[in-house]
C-alpha positions as CSV (number, residue, x, y, z in Angstrom):
1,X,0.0,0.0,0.0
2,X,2.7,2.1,1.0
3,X,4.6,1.3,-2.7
4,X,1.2,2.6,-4.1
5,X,1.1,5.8,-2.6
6,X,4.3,6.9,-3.0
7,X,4.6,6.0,-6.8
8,X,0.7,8.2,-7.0
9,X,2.7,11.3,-4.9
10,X,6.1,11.0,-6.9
11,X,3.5,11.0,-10.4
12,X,1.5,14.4,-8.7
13,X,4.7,15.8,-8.0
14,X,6.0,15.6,-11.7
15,X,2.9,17.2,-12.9
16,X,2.5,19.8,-10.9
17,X,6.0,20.9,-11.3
18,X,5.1,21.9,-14.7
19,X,3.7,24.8,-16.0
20,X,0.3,24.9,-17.2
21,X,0.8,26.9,-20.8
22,X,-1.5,29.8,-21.8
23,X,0.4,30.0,-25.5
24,X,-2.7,27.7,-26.9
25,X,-5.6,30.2,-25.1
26,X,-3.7,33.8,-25.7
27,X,-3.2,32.7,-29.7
28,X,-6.8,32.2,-30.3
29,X,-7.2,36.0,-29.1
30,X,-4.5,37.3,-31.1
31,X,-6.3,35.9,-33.9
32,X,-9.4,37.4,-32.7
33,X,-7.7,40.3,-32.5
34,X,-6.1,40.3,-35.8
35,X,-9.4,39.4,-37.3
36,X,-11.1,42.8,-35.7
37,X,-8.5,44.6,-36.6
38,X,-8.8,43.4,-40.7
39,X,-12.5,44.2,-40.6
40,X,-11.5,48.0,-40.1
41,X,-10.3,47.6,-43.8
42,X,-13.5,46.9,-44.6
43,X,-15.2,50.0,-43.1
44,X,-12.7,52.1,-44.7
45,X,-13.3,50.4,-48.1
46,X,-17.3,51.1,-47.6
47,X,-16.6,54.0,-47.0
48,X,-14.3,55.0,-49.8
49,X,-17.3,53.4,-52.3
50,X,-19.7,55.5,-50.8
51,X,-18.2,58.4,-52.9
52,X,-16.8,56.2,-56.2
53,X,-20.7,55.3,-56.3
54,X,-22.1,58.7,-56.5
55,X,-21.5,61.7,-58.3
56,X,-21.7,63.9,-54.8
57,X,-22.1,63.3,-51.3
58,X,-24.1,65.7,-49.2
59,X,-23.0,66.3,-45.6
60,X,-26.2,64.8,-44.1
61,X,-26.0,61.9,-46.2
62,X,-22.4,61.4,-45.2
63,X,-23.1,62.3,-41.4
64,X,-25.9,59.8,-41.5
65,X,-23.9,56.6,-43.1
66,X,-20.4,57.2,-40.8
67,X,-22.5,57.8,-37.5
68,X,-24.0,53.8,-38.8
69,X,-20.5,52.2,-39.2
70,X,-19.0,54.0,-35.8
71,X,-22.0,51.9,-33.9
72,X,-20.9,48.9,-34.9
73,X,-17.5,49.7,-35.0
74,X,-16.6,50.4,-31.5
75,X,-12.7,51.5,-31.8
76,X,-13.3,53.6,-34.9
77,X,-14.2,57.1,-33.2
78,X,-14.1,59.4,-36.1
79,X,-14.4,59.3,-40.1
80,X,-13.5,61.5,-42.5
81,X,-13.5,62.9,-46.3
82,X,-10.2,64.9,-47.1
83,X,-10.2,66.4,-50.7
84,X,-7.2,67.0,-53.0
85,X,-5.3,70.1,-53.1
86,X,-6.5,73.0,-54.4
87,X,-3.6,73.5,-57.0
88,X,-0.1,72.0,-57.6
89,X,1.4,74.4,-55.3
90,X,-0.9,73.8,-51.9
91,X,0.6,70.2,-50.6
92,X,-2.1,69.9,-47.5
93,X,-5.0,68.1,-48.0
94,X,-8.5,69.9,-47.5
95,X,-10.7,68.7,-45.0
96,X,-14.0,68.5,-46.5
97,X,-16.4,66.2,-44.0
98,X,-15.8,65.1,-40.5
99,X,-18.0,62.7,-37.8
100,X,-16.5,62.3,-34.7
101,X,-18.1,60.0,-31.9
102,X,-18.9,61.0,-28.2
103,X,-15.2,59.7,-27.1
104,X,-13.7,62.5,-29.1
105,X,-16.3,65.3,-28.9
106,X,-14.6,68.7,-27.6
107,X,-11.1,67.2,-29.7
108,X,-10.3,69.6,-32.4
109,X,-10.1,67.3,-35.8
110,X,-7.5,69.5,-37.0
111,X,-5.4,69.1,-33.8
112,X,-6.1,65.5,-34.8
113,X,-5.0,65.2,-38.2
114,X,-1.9,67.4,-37.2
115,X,-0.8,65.1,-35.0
116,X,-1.3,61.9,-37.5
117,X,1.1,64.1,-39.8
118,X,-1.7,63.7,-42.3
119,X,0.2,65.5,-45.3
120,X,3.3,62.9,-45.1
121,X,0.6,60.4,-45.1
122,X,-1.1,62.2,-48.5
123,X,2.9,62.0,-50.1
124,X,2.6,58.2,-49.5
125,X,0.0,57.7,-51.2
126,X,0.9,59.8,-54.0
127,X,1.7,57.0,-56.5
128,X,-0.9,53.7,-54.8
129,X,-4.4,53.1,-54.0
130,X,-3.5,50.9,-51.0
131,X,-4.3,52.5,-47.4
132,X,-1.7,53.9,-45.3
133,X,-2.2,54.3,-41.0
134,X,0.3,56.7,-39.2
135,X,2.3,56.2,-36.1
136,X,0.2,55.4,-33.0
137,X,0.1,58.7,-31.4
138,X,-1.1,59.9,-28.3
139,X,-3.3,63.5,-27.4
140,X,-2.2,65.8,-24.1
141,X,-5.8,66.3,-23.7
142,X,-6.5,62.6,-22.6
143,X,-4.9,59.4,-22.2
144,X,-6.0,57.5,-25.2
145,X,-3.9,56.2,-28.4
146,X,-4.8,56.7,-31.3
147,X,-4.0,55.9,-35.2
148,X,-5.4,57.4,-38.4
149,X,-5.7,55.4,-41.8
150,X,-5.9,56.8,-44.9
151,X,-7.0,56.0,-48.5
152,X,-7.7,57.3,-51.9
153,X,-11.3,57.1,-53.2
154,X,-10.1,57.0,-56.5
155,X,-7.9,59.3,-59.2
156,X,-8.5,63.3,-58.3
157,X,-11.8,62.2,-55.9
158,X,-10.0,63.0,-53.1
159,X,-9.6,60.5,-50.3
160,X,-11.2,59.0,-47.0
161,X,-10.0,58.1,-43.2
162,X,-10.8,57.0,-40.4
163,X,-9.4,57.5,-37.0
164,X,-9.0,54.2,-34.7
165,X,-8.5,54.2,-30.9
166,X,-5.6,52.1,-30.4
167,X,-5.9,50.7,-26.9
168,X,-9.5,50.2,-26.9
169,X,-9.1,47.9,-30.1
170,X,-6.5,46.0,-27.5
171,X,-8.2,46.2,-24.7
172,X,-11.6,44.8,-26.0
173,X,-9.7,41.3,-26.5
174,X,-6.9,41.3,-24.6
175,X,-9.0,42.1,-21.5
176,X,-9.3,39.0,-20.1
177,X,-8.9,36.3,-17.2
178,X,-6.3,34.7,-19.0
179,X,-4.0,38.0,-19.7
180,X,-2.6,40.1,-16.6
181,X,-1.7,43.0,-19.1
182,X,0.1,43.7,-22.2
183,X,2.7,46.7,-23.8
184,X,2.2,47.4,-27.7
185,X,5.4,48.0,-29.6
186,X,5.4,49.5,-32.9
187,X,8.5,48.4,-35.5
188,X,9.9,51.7,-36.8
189,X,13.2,50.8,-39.3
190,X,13.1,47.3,-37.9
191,X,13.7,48.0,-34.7
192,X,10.1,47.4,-32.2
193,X,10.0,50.9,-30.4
194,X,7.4,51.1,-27.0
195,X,3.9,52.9,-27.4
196,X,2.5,51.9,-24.2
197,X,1.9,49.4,-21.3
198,X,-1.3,48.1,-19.5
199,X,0.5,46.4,-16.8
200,X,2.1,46.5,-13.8
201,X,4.7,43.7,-13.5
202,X,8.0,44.5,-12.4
203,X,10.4,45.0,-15.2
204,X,14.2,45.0,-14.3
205,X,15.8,47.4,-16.9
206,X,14.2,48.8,-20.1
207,X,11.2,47.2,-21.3
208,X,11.1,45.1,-24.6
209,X,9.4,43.0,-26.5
210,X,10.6,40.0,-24.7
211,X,10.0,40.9,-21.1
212,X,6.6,39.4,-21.3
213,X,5.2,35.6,-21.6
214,X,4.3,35.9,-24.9
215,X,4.7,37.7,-27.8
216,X,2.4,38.3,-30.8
217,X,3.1,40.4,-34.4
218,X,-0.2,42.2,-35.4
219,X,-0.6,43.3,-38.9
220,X,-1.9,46.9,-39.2
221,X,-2.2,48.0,-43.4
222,X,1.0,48.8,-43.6
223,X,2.4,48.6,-40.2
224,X,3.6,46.1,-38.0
225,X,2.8,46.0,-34.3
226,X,4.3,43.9,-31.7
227,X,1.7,43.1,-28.4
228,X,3.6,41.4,-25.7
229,X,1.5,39.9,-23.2
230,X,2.1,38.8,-19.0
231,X,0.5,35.7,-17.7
232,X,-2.5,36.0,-15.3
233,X,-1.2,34.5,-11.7
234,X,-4.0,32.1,-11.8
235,X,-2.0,29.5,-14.4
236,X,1.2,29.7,-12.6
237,X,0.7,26.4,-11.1
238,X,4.3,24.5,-9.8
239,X,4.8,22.4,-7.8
240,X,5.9,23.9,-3.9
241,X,5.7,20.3,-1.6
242,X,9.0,19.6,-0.1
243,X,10.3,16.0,0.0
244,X,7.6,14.4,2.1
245,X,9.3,10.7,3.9
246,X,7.9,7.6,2.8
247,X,6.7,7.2,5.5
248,X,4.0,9.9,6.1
249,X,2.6,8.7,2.5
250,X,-0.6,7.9,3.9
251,X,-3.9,7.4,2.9
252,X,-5.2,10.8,4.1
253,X,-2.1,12.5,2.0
254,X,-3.8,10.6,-0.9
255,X,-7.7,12.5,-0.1
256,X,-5.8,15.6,0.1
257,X,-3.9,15.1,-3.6
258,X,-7.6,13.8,-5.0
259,X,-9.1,16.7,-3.7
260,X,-6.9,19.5,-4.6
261,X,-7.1,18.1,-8.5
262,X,-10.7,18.3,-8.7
263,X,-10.3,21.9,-7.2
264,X,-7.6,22.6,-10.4
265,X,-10.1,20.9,-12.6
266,X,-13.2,23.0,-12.0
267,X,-10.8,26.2,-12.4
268,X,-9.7,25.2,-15.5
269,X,-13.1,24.0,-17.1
270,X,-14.1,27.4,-15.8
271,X,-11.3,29.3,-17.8
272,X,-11.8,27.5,-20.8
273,X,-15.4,28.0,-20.4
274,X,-15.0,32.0,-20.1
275,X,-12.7,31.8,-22.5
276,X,-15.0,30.2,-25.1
277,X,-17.7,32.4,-24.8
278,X,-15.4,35.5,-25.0
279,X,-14.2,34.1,-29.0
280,X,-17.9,33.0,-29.7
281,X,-19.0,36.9,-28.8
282,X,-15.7,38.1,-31.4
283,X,-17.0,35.5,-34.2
284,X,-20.7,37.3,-33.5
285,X,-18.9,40.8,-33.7
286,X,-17.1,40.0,-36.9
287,X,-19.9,39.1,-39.2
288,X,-22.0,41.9,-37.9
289,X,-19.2,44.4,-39.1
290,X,-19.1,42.1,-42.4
291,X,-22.6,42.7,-43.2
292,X,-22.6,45.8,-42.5
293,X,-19.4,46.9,-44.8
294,X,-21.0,45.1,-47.6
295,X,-24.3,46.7,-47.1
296,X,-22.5,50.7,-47.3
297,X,-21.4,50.2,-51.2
298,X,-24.9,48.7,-52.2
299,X,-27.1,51.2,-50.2
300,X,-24.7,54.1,-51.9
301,X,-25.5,52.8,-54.9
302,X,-29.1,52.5,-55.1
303,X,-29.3,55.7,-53.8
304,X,-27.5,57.1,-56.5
305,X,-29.0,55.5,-59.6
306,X,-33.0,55.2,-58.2
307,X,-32.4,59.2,-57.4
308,X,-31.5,60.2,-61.1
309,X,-34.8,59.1,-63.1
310,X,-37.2,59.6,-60.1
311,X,-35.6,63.3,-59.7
312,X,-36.3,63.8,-64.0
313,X,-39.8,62.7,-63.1
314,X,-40.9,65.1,-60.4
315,X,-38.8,67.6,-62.5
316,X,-40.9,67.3,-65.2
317,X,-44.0,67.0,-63.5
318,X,-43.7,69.9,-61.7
319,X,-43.2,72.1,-64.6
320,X,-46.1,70.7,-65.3
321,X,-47.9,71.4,-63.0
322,X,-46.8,75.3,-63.9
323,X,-47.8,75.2,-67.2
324,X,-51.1,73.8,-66.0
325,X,-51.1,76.8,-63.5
326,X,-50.9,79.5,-66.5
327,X,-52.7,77.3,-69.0
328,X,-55.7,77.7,-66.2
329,X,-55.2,81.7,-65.5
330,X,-55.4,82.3,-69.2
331,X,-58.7,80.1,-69.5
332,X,-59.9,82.5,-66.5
333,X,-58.7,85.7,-67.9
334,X,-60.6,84.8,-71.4
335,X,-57.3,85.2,-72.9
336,X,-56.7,81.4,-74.5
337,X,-56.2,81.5,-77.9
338,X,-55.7,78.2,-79.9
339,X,-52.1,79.2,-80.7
340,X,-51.1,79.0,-76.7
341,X,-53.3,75.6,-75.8
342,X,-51.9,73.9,-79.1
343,X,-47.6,74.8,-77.3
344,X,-49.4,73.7,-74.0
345,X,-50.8,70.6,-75.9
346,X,-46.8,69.8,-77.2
347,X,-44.7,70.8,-74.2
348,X,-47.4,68.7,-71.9
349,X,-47.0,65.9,-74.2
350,X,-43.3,65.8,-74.3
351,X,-43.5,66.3,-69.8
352,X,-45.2,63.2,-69.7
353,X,-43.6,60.9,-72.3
354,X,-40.2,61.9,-70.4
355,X,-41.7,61.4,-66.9
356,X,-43.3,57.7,-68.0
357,X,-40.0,56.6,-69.6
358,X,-37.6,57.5,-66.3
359,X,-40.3,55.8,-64.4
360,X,-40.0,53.0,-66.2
361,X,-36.1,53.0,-65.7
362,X,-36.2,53.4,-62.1
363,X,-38.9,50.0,-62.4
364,X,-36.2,49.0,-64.2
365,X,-33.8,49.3,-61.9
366,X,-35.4,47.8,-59.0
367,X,-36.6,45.0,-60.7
368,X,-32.8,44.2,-61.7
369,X,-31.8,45.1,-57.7
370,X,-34.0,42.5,-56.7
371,X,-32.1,39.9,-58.5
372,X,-29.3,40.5,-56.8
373,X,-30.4,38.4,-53.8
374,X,-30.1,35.2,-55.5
375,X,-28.3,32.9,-53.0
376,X,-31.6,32.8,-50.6
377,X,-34.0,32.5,-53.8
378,X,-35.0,29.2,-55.6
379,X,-33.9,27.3,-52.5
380,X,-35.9,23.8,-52.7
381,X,-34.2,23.5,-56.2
382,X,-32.4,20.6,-57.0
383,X,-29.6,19.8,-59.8
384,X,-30.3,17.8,-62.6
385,X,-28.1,16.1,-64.9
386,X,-26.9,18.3,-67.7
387,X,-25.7,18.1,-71.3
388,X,-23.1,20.8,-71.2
389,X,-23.1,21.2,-75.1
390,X,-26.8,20.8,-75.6
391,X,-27.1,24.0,-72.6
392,X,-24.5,26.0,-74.3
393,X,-26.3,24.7,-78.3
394,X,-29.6,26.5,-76.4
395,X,-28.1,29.8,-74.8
396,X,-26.8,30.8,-78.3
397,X,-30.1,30.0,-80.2
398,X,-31.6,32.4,-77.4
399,X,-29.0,34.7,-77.9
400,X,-29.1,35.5,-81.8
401,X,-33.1,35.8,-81.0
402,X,-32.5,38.8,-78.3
403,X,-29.8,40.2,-80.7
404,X,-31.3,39.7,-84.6
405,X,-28.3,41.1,-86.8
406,X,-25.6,41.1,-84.2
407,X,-22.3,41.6,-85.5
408,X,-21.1,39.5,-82.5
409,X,-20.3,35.9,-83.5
410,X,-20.1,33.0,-80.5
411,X,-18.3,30.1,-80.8
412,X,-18.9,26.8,-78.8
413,X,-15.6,24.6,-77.7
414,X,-17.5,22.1,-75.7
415,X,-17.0,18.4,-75.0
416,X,-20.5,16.8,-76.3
417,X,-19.6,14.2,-74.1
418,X,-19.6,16.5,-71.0
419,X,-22.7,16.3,-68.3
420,X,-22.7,17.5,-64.9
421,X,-25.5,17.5,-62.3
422,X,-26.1,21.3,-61.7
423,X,-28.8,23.9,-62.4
424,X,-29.5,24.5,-66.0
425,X,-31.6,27.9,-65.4
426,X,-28.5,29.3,-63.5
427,X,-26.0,28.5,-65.5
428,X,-27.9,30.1,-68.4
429,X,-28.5,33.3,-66.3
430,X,-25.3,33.8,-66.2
431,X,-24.1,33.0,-69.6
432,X,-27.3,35.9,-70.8
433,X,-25.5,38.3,-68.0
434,X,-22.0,37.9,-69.4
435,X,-23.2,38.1,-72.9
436,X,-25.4,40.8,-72.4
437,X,-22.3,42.7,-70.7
438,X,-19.8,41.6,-73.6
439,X,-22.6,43.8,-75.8
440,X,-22.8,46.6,-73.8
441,X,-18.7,47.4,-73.0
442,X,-16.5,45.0,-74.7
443,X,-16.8,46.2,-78.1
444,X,-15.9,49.1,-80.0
445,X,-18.7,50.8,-82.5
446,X,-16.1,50.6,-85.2
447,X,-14.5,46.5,-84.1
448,X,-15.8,44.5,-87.4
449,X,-14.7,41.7,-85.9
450,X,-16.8,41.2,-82.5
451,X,-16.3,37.3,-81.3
452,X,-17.1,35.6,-77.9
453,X,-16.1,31.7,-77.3
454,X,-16.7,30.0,-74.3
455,X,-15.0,26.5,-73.6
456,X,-15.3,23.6,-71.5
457,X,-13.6,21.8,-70.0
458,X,-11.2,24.4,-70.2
459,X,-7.7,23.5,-69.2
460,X,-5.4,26.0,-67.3
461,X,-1.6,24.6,-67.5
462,X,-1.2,20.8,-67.4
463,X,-4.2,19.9,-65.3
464,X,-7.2,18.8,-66.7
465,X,-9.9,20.8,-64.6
466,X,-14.0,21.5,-64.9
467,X,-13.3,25.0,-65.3
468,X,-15.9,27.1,-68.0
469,X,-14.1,29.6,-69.9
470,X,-16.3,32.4,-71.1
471,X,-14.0,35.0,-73.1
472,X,-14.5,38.0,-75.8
473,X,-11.6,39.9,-77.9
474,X,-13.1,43.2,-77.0
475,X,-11.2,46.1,-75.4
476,X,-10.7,44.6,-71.9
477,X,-10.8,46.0,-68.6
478,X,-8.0,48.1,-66.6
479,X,-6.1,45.6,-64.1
480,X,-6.7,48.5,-61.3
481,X,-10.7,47.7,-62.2
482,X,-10.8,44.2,-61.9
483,X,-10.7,44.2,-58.0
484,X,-14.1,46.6,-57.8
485,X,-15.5,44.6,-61.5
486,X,-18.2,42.8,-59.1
487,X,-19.1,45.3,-56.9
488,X,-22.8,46.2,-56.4
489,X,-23.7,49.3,-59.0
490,X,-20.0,49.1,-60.5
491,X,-19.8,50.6,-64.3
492,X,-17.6,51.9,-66.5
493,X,-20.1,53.5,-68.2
494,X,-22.2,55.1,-66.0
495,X,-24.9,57.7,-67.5
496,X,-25.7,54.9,-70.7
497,X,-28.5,53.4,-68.3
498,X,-26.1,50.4,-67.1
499,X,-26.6,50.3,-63.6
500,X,-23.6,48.2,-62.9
501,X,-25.6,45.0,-61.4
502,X,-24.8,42.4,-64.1
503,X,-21.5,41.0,-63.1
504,X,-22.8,41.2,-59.2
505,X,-25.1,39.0,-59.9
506,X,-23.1,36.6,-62.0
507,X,-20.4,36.7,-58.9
508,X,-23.7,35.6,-56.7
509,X,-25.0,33.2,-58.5
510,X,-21.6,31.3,-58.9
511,X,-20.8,32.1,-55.0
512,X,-24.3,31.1,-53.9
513,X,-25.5,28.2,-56.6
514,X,-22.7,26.4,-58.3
515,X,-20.4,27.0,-55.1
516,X,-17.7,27.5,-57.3
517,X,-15.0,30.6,-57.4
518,X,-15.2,33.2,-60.1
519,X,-11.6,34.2,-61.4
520,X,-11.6,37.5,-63.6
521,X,-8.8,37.9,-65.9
522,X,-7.7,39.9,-69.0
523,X,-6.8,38.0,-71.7
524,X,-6.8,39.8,-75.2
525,X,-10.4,40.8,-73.9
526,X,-11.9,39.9,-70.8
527,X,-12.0,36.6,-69.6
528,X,-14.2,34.7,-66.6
529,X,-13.3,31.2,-65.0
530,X,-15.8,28.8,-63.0
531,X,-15.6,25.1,-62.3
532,X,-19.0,23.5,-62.9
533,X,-19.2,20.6,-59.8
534,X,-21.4,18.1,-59.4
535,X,-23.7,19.4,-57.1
536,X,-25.1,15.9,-56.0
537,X,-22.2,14.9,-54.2
């Protein structure tokens, strides 16, 4: 019994001499953290196609949009449009719209955007479209940290910002049972210089990165931050029992060791259990911010293009309305001659025929909106086996009907073997949306030679692959465009009553139906990949 014991005490003491790790728990909120921190690219990116999707941008509609993204944003405390110099000579930006949130009210945003050094930030981004963020600065006038990002809308539309407060953004994650505080290092010519510490362990010496337990590198756009992190008391478990005899390795000694692991145990479920529900509430957070980035560009956009023909409408209805007015005081006045009621007659006729036929664009335009939201729709369909050459044989037929003496010639390189079970009816949406795109920007009014070929299987190097390849030899796109080509209400060619929905909803319906990956590419023209799967397996 005695041989028992002390073989069970010698085992405890070897376990509990060694250090319970916290690397495993403290990654998993880095990541987190990193993951929050990404997501403030999308804000800034919403933000920034807010203004490429509309002509102007009033203050109130502005106001209205950023005071939105700072609620769900919680360590993004002010936004900003800064527009381009006024002439060569002027090198500092011009503040143009600024929405601060309560944490900064009473903070001058010039004081602000001094501090960020905002016009060396406007020289970086001279010559790229990528954002920039500044040094992590810090304001007499309170004690927080804070960083500002900038980005250019687009070529001589100014550019956008938004101002991030540092040690919340840290504090948020890192604020936790597992963590006993944290210092933030920023690299500056490769060397990791100190911002500032949230902790109050004894350091011997000068602080740096490796004073603490662990230590984490946080990508920022184009800066790299450094968080190094001190270990909460409470997982400092070794082992302190002193070399007990053999002889006093008794049965009670044996209660005592049972009872002090199931005390270790319950802590630790605990902790984990904490722990877990503080990354389930960050998973929550981050697709709430996803949503809501993707949901600034396409409410920007229908703003913009249902505006236009409803504001042509009440235009001419009003006028009118006028002309009614006058036609009315000259029938009262005994003054209507046949002369004035047949110009009334003409200029009424011309109001309404322009009213009905921007009516009908805006009906238009909504009806094509609504087919956006094609992942949720058609959702008790199933796939069906499919003759890929007979599909593609039928999209052309329908094609040459809805374009009778198109100079556009298609030509089919398809296996007449192939079959695949997928969804006919989407697959020919989205051959009808490129096509009908190919006719509207690929050509040229003077190209004789207009051609559009589409192939399958296509094969990309020495793989054979289920890729379709649907491809014209028109003018192409810009490379810089091809980034922003499936964006909600994107067009090149805006004014010409293209509301920039088609390729959106070809990006949807490959997303969303054929679960497949859409890979634009210019080749000659433009070209578009998808891999056709069997959607039964």
């Amino acid at each position: 019994m005695i041989t028992i014991i002390g073989t069970l005490v010698s085992q405890t003491l070897l376990k509990q001499d060694q250090v319970v790790s916290f690397e495993a728990p403290m990654q998993e909120f880095i990541d987190t953290l990193s993951r929050e921190l990404d997501y403030n690219a999308y804000a800034l990116r919403s933000l920034a196609q807010l203004f490429r999707s509309s002509e102007s941008v009033e203050a109130h509609e502005f106001a209205s949009y950023t005071n939105l993204v700072m609620s769900q944003f919680g360590n993004i405390v002010a936004m900003a449009y800064l527009a381009e110099p006024d002439n060569q000579t002027e090198q500092s930006l011009l503040q143009t719209y600024w929405q601060g949130a309560s944490s900064v009210a009473g903070l001058s945003s010039y004081d602000l955007l001094e501090k960020a050094d905002i016009n060396k930030l406007y020289k970086r981004l001279s010559d790229t479209r990528r954002a920039v963020a500044s040094p992590i600065f810090k304001l007499k006038s309170n004690d927080h940290y804070y960083t500002f990002v900038i980005q250019r809308v687009a070529e001589q539309q100014g550019f956008v910002g938004i101002l991030i407060d540092a040690g919340f953004t840290l504090e948020q994650t890192l604020n936790n049972q597992i963590n006993n505080g944290y210092s933030l290092f920023e690299r500056e010519s490769g060397l990791p210089i100190l911002v500032f510490s949230k902790h109050n362990q004894m350091i011997n010496g000068a602080e740096d990165v490796t004073s603490g337990d662990f230590v984490a590198t946080l990508n920022f756009f184009n800066r790299q931050w450094l968080v190094s992190t001190y270990q909460n008391n409470l997982f400092h478990h070794k082992a302190a029992y002193s070399i007990i005899p053999i002889a006093a390795f008794t049965l009670s000694l044996l209660v005592v060791y049972l009872v002090v692991q199931a005390q270790r145990l319950r802590l630790a479920n605990r902790e984990k259990q904490t722990a877990f529900e503080d990354l389930q509430f960050a998973q929550q957070r981050l697709v709430e911010n996803e949503k809501l980035s993707a949901m600034g560009g396409i409410v920007a956009g229908v703003a913009h293009e249902v505006n236009t023909p409803l504001g042509i409408g009440i235009t001419s209805m009003s006028h009118l309305q006028e002309m009614m007015g006058d036609l009315r005081k000259d029938y009262d006045n005994g003054c209507l001659d046949a002369e004035r009621f047949k110009e009334f007659m003409e200029t009424g006729d011309e109001m309404v025929s322009l009213s009905l036929n921007n009516m009908h664009k805006a009906s238009a335009l909504v009806a094509r909106f609504k087919k956006v939201d094609v992942i949720s729709s058609d959702a008790n369909l199933t796939p069906e086996p499919v003759v890929v050459a007979d599909l593609v044989d039928s999209f052309i037929v329908r094609f040459y009907n809805e374009y009778p003496g198109s100079l556009v010639t298609i030509n089919a390189n398809i296996d007449k073997s192939a079959m695949v079970y997928t969804y006919p009816d989407v697959i020919l949406d989205i051959l009808n949306y490129l096509a009908s795109n190919a006719v509207s920007h690929a050509f040229k009014p003077e190209q004789k030679h207009c051609e559009i070929s589409i192939t399958f299987p296509y094969t990309q190097g020495n793989t054979n692959t289920h890729l379709l390849l649907f491809k014209d030899n028109g003018t192409g796109v810009e490379k810089a465009l091809l980034e922003r080509i499936v964006d909600p209400f994107f067009t090149t060619c805006r004014g010409a009553g293209n509301a920039g929905l088609g390729l959106s909803v070809v990006y949807n319906l490959v997303k969303g139906k054929l679960n497949s990956d859409l890979n634009i590419f210019v080749d000659e023209g433009l070209a578009l990949t998808f891999e056709l799967h069997d959607l039964n397996k």
